[in-house]
Structures are given as structure tokens and as C-alpha cells.
C-alpha positions as CSV (number, residue, x, y, z in Angstrom):
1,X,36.7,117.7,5.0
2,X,35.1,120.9,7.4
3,X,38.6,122.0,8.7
4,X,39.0,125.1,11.3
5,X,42.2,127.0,10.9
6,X,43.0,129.7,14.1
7,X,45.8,132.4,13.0
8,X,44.0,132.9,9.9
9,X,45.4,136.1,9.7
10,X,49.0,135.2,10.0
11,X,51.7,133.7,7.8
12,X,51.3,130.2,8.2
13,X,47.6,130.0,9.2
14,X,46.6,132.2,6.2
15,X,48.6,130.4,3.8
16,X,47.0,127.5,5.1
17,X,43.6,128.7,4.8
18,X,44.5,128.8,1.2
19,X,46.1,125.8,0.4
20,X,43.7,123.7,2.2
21,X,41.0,125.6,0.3
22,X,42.5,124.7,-2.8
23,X,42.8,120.9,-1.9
24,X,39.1,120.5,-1.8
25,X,38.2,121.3,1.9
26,X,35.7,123.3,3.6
27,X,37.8,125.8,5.7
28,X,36.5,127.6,8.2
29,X,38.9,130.8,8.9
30,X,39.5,131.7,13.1
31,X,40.8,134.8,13.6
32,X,41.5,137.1,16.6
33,X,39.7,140.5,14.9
34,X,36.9,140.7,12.6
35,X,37.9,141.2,8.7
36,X,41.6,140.7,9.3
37,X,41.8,137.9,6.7
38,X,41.5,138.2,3.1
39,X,40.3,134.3,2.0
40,X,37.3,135.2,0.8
41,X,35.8,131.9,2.5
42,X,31.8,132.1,3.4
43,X,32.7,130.7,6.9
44,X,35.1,133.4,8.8
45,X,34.8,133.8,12.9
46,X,36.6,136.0,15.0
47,X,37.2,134.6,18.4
48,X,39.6,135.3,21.5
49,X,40.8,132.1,21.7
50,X,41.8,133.2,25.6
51,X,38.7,132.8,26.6
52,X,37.5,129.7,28.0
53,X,34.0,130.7,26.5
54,X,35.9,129.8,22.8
55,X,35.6,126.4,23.8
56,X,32.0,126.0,22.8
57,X,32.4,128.5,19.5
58,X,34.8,126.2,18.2
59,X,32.8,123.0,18.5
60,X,29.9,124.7,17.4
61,X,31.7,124.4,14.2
62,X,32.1,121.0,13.9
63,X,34.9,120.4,12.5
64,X,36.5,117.4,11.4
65,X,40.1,118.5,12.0
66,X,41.8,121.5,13.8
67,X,44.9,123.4,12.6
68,X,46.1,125.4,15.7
69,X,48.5,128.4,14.2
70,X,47.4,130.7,16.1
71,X,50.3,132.0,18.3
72,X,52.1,135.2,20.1
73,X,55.6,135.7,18.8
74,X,57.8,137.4,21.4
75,X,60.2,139.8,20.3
76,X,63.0,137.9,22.2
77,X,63.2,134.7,24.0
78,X,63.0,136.8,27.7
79,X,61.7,139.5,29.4
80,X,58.1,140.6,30.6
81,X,56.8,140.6,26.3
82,X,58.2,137.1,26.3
83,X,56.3,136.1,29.4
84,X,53.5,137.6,28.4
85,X,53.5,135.7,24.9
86,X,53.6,132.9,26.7
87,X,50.9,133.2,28.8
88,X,48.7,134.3,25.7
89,X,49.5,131.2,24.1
90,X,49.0,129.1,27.3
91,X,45.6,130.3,26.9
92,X,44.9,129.6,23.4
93,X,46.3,126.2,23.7
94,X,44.6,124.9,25.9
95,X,41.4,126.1,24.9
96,X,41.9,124.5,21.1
97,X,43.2,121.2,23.0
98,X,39.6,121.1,24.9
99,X,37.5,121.9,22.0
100,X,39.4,119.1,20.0
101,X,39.2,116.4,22.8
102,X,35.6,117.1,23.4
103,X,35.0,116.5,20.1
104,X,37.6,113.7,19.2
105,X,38.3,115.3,15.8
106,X,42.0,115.5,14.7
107,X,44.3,118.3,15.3
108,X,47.1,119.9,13.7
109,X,49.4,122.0,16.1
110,X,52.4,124.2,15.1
111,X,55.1,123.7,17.0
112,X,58.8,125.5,16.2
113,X,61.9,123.5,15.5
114,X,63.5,126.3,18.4
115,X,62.7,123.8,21.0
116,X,65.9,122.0,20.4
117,X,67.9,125.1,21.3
118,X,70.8,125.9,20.0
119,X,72.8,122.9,18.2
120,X,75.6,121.7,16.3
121,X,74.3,118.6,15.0
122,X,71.4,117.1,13.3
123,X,68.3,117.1,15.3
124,X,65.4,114.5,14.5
125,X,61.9,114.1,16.1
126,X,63.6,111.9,18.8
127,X,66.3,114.3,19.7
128,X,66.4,115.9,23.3
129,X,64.7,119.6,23.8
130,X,66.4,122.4,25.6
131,X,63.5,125.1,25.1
132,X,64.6,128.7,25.5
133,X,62.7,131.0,27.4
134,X,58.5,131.3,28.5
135,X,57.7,130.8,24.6
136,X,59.6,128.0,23.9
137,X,58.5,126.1,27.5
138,X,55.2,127.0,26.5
139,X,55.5,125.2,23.2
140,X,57.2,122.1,24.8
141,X,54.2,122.3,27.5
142,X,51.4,121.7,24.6
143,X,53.1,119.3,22.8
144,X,53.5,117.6,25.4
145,X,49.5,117.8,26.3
146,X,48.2,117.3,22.8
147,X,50.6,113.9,22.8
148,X,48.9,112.8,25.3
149,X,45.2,113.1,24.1
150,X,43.6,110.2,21.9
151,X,42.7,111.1,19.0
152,X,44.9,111.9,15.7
153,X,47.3,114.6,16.6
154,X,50.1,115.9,14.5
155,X,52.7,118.0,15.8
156,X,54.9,120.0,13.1
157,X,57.5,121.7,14.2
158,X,58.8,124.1,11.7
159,X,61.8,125.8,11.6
160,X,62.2,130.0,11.1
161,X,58.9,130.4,8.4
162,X,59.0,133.4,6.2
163,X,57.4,134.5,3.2
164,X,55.8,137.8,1.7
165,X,53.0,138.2,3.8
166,X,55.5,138.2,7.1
167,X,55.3,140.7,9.6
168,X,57.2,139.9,12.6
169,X,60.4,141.3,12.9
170,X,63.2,138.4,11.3
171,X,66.0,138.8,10.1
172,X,65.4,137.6,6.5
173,X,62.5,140.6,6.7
174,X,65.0,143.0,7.8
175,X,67.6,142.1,5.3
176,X,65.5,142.0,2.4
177,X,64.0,145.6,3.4
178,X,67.5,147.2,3.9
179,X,68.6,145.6,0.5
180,X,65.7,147.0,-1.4
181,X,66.5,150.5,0.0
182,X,70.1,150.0,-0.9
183,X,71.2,150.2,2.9
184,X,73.9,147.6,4.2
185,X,73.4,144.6,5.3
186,X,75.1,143.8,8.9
187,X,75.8,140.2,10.5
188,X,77.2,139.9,14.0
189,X,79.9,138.0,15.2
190,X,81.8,136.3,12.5
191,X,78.4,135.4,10.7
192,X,78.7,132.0,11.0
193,X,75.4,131.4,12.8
194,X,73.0,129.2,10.7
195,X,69.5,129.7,10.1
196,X,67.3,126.7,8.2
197,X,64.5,129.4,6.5
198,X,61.3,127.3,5.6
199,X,59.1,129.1,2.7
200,X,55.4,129.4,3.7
201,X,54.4,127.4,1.0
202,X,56.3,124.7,2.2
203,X,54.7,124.7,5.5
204,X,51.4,124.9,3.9
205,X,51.8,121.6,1.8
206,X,53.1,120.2,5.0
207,X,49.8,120.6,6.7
208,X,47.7,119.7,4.5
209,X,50.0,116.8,4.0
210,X,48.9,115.8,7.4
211,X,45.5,116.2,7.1
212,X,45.6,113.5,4.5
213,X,48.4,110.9,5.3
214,X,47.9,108.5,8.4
215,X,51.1,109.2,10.6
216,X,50.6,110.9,13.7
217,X,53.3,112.4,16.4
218,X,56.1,114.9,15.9
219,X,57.4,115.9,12.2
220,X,60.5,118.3,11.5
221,X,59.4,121.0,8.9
222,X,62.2,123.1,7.5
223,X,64.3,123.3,4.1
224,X,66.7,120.7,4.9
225,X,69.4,123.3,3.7
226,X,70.9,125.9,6.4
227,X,72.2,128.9,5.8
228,X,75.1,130.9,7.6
229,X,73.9,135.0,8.6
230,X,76.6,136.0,6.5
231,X,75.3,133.7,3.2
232,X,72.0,134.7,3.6
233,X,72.8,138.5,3.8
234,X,75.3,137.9,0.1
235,X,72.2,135.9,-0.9
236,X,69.4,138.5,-0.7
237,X,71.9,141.0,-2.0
238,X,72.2,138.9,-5.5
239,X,68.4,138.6,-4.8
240,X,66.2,142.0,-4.3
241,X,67.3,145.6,-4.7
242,X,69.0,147.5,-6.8
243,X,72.2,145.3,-5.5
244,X,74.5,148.6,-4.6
245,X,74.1,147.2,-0.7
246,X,77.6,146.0,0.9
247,X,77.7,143.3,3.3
248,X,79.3,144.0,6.6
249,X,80.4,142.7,10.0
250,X,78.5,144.7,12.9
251,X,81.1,144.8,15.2
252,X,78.9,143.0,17.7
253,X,79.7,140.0,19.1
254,X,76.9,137.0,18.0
255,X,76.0,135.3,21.6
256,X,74.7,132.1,19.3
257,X,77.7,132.3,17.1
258,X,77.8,128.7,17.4
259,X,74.5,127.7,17.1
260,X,74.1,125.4,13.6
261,X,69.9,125.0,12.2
262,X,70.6,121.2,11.2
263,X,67.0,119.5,11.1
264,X,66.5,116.1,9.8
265,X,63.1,115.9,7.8
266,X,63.4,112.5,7.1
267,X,60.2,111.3,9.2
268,X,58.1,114.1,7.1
269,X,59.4,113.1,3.8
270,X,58.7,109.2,4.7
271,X,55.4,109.4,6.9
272,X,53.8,112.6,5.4
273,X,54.9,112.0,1.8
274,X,56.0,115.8,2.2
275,X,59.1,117.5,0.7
276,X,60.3,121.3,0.8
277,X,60.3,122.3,-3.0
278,X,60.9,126.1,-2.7
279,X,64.4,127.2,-2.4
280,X,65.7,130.3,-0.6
281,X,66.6,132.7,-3.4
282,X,63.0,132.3,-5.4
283,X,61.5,132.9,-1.7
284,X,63.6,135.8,-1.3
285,X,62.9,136.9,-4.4
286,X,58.9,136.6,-3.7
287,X,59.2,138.6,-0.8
288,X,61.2,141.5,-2.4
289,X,58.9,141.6,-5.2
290,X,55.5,141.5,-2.3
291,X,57.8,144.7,-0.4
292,X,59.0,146.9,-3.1
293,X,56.0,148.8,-2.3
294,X,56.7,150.1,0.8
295,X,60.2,150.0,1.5
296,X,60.6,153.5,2.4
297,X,57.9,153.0,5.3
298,X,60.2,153.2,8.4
299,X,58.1,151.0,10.7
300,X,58.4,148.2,8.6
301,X,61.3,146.6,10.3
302,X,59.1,146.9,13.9
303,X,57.8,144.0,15.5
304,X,54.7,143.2,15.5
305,X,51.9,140.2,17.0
306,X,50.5,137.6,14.5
């Protein structure tokens, strides 16, 4: 199958490009700047996907099926960098949504499991939304658009990727690089907030689980196995480094203290014929072995745009 992936560059949409690659399909590799992706594919464009004038690049390439992972990550959910995140992706979005419905071909589109805000009990596909901020109403906005297009659409939303290529500014990032310098690790708050980290490898057998199977509509991506901010700090202390870090309170209060990451994957595992099979320490562990290189580089904890 000929299948365009935007956000080449990035964590998810280069992992993607990979695995897709490796499951027999002709990839064709979208990203933002020329030679900012490494896949070694004959087909690579850059594009500013917000630019109407993409529109017509994109179907050019005939493909069979989109996978949209393109995407702005705001540093925090408000402000004027969140806002203008949103608007970025607003742009993007809509112009992959009218390239795919001119065409009819199927899309893909990454959504985030954040949409659900912040919860205390298991959320499925059909569970209510309570987006935070421009980015997350953006999100809800396109899925929302996409549903309503007819043609194949999958929506994944996947819950808190990471993985070694990762360069926005997470906390799993920042822990890992403070442990492999030996610094402490703080949580705020009691450190009771849960996370449900999904490895990148995960995500990508997820997608190219739905450009096979024949469900359509909204799938949970994540671990299925939260972890609290003080767990995850002990774990990637056992994990990477040379393990002299402490773990410590940070005397700041945690305003989502009682936030709890519980996801229900069931509808992935039963429609997609998907299951998470990378656990949290060996993806730790990947990621301390891809930083060890430069973990004296004091920008790496900065964020950045994917």
C-alpha cells in the first residue's frame, strides 16, 4: 500500500515511517524541513502543511492511506505558545482532512488520550471529553471533523508517547537525563499523580495495525499500566545511571495531584488485533542507553517543536 506519513521527523511519525516500511508498504515521508528525517525512503517531501497550497502536493502523491502525526506540542496547556500550537495544528489539520476527502483514501489521525482531562476512573472510547486548553480543543475539533467524513478514518488516541528519539520536554525525558547525570530526581506534591507512558514502538504497531484491520472510529492507545510520578522516578533510578540519584519530594504542591492515567484498550486489543508489548523499564532503559551521549549538554531538558 502507497502510504503518506506527515511528522516524519518526529517520534511517532518517524517510528512509523519505519515500521510501516518494514510491513511491506511504500511510505512516502512528509516533513516540515528538507533532510530532517533519516528513513532513507526514495520518496521524502518537505511541505508546510499550513498552507492551503499542500492540499494539491499531498494528492499529487496518491496515496492510498494517510497517517496525520504531524503536530505542535505546546509547552503547557495555556498561554500565547499554547494558542499558537493550536492554531498551527488547526492549519495542518484541516489541510490533511481536505487532501484525504478529495481523494477518498483512508486516514490515520493521532489524537492524545489528554482529551479526557484529568480522571480518576477508567476511560473508554465512549467516555466524556473535558479537553484542556487551545491544544487539546483543537484535537477534539478534528476528531470531531475527520468522524464525520466518509471514508475509512481511524482515530488513535494515545496516551503520553516517549521513546529515544523524544525531544519535547516530558517528564520521563527529564528524569531519565537527571538520573544519568546522577542529579536527583524531584516529584511534586505527594507524587501520587499517574502517568500511562506508551513506548513508540507500541504506537507504531498500533498504526500499522489500523492500516490493516477493518475497524474504524476512535481506539485508546497506551500501556494499560499507570504509573504514579513518584514510581516512575524509583523506576528510572533502578533503570539508567550510575543509580547514586535520590528521589525527592519538590516541595511544590502537584495542581493534578489527583489526576489517575486509567485508559481502557479494550476496543484496540479487540477491533485492531493490537496489544502494548513493551514495558516501562526496557523503554526506559532504551532511552538511557540512546542519551548517555549527551547527558552533559545542558539544553537537553528544553522544549522543543516536533
Amino acid at each position: 500500500m502507497r502510504i503518506l506519513v506527515t511528522g516524519a521527523a518526529g517520534l511517532i511519525g518517524g517510528d512509523a515511517v519505519r515500521a510501516l516500511v518494514g510491513a511491506g508498504n511504500e511510505v512516502v515521508a512528509v516533513t516540515k524541513r528538507s533532510g530532517s528525517t533519516d528513513t532513507g525512503l526514495r520518496t521524502s517531501i518537505s511541505l508546510d502543511l499550513r498552507s492551503p497550497a499542500a492540499i494539491a502536493l499531498l494528492v499529487a502523491q496518491r496515496p492510498a492511506l494517510i497517517v496525520h502525526a504531524a503536530a505542535v506540542l505546546p509547552a503547557a496547556f495555556e498561554g500565547d505558545q499554547a494558542a499558537s500550537a493550536a492554531r498551527d495544528n488547526r492549519a495542518m489539520d484541516d489541510v490533511v482532512v481536505a487532501a484525504a476527502a478529495s481523494m477518498g483514501c483512508q486516514l490515520v489521525y493521532i489524537s492524545s488520550t489528554s482529551l479526557y482531562g484529568c480522571v480518576q476512573t477508567i476511560c473508554s472510547e465512549d467516555s466524556p471529553v473535558s479537553p484542556r486548553g487551545p491544544y487539546g480543543q483543537e484535537k477534539y475539533r478534528s476528531e470531531r471533523t475527520i468522524l464525520a467524513l466518509e471514508i475509512r478514518r481511524v482515530i488513535l488516541r494515545v496516551s503520553a508517547p516517549y521513546g529515544s528519539r523524544q525531544r519535547s520536554s516530558t517528564v520521563i525525558r527529564k528524569f531519565v537525563h537527571r538520573a544519568l547525570r546522577g542529579e536527583d530526581l524531584f516529584y511534586h506534591g505527594t507524587g501520587a499523580r499517574e502517568q500511562d507512558f506508551t513506548a513508540v514502538e507500541d504506537i507504531s504497531a498500533a498504526i500499522v495495525a489500523a492500516t490493516m484491520a477493518t475497524g474504524t472510529g476512535i481506539f485508546n492507545i497506551a500501556s494499560g499500566k499507570p504509573i504514579s510520578m513518584k514510581e516512575l522516578a524509583h523506576l528510572v533510578v533502578r533503570s539508567v545511571g550510575p543509580r547514586v540519584s535520590r528521589v525527592l519530594p519538590s516541595g511544590t504542591d502537584d495542581p493534578e495531584e489527583q489526576c489517575r492515567a486509567r485508559i481502557g484498550i479494550a476496543r484496540a486489543e479487540r477491533e485492531l488485533q493490537w496489544n502494548p508489548v513493551v514495558d516501562l523499564a526496557t523503554g526506559v532503559q532504551r532511552m538511557g542507553s540512546a542519551f548517555e551521549h549527551h547527558v552533559s549538554d545542558p539544553s537537553a531538558d528544553a522544549p522543543k517543536r516536533q
